[in-house]
ROKESE-735973 format. One line per field, with one value per residue (C-alpha): residue in one letter; chain; x, y, z negated. Coordinates in pm, 1 decimal. Each point is the difference from the previous one (the first is absolute). Layout:
N
residuo = [A / ...]
cadena = [A / ...]
east = [X / ...]
north = [Y / ...]
up = [Z / ...]
//
This chain:
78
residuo = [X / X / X / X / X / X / X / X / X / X / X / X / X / X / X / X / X / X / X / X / X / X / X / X / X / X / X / X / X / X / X / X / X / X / X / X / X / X / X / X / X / X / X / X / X / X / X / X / X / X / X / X / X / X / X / X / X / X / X / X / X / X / X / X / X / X / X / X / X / X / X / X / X / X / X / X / X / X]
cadena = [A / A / A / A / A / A / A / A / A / A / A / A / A / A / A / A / A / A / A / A / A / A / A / A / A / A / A / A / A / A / A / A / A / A / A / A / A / A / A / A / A / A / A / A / A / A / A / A / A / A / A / A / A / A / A / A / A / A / A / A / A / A / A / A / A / A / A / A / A / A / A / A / A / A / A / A / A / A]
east = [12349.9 / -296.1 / -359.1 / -329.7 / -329.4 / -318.9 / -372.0 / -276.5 / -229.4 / -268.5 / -16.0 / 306.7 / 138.4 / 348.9 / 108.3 / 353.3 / -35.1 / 128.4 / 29.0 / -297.4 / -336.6 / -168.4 / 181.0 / 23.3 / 142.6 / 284.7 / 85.2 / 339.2 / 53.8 / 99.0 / 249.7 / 163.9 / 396.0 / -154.9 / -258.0 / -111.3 / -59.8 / -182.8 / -221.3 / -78.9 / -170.7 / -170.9 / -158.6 / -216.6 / -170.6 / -243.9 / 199.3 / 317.5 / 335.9 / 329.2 / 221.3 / 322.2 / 183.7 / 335.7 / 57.9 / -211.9 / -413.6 / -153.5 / -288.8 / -318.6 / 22.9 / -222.4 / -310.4 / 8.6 / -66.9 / -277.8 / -122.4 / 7.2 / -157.4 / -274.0 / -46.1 / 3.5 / -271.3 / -217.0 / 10.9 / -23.3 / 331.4 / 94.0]
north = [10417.7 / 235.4 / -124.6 / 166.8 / -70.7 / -103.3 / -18.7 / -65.9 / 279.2 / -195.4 / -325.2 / -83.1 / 372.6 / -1.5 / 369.4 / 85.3 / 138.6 / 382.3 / 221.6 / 230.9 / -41.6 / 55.5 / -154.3 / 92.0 / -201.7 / 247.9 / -76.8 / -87.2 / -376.1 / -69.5 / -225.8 / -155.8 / -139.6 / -305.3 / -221.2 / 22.8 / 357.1 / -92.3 / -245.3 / 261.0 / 232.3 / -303.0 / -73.5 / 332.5 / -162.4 / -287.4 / -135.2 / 119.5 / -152.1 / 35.6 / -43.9 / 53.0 / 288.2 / 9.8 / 311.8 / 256.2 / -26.0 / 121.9 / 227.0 / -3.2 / 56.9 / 272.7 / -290.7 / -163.5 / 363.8 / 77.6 / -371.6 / 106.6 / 311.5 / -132.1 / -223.7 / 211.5 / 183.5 / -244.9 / -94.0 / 312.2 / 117.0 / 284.9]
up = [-9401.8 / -138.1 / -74.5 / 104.5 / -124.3 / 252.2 / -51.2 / 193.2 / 33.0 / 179.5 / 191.2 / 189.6 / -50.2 / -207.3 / -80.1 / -197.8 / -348.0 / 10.9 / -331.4 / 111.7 / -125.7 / 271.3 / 271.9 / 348.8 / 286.0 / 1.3 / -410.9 / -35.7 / -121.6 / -342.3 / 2.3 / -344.4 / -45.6 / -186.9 / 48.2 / -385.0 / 47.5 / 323.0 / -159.5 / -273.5 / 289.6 / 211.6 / -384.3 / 61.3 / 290.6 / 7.0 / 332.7 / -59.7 / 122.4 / -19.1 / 327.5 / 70.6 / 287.7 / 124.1 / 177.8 / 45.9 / -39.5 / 329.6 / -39.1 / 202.4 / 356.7 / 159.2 / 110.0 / -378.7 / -130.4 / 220.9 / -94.8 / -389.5 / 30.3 / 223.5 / -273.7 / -250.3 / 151.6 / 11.1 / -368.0 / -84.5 / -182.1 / 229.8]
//
């Protein structure tokens, strides 16, 4: 079981932590082999929260990255 890290980026709109600063929607997930190391990470974010993944994390299909750079757009970070 790995752990990823989630925060909420505005209203109702969950993103995955990645190790890039900026993210993208394409940024690879960071994922973390414990869920104290996990918990370290969500600390860096006002919502942050740990969950849990078995398997692989599935990235953004092609109508959720449209969606985020739309958004983007319109508050002004691209």
């Amino acid at each position: 079981m790995r752990y990823a890290v989630m925060f909420e980026i505005e209203r109702d709109e969950w993103v995955y932590a990645s190790g890039e600063n900026p993210f993208t929607a394409n940024s690879p997930i960071l994922t973390f082999a414990t869920h104290e190391a996990a918990s370290k990470e969500a600390g860096k974010y006002h919502t942050g929260i740990v969950v849990q993944q078995e398997g692989d994390l599935r990235e953004f299909d092609r109508s959720e990255r449209a969606r985020a750079a739309v958004r983007s757009r319109v508050n002004g970070r691209m």
